[in-house]
N, C-alpha and C positions, 0 to 999 in steps of 0.2 A: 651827264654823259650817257650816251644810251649803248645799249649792247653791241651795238654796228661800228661805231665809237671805240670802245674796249676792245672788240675785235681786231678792229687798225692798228690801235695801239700795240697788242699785244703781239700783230702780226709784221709791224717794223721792230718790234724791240726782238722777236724769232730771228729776223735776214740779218740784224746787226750783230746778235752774240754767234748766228751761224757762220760768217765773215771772220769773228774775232777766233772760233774756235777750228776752222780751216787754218787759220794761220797758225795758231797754237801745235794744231798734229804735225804742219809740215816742219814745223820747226821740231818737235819732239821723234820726226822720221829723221832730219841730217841730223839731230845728236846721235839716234840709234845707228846712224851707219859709221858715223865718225868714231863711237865708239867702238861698233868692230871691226872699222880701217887700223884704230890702233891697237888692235889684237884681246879685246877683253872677251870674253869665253860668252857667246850664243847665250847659255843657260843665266848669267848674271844681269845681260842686258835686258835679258826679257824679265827679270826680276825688277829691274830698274825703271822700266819701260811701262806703258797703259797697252803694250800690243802684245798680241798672243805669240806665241814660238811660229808658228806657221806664218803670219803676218811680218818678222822680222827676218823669218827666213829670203820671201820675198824680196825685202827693201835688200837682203846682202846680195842677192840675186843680180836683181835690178841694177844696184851698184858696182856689179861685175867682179863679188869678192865669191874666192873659189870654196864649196864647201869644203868641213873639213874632211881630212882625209878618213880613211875606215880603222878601226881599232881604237885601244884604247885612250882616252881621252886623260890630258894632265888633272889633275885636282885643283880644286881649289884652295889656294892660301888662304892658312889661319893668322 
């Protein structure tokens, strides 16, 4: 096998896990908005999540959930 070879290979085996892991985010994006459709707190989603606070702010955005409102926020259950 020569380098040009190995290149190929390595560069279908890239578009194939790049496919498999586009599909992976969008599915790991509808868990994170399903999540705060059914009301679990911003702060623990992105604990849960591989996305930054700003990037899930986004998706609840995007998904037409209203931020929250100003003051103080409930706590979190122990």
């Amino acid at each position: 096998m020569t380098e040009l070879d190995a290149l190929a290979d390595a560069t279908r085996h890239y578009h194939q896990t790049k496919d498999d892991h586009d599909k992976a985010q969008e599915a790991v994006a509808a868990a994170t908005v399903a999540a705060l459709k059914a009301g679990h707190r911003p702060t623990d989603v992105v604990e849960h999540s591989p996305f930054t606070a700003a990037y899930v702010r986004r998706l609840a955005r995007e998904a037409g959930i209203a931020p929250a409102r100003p003051g103080p926020k409930p706590t979190k259950e122990t």
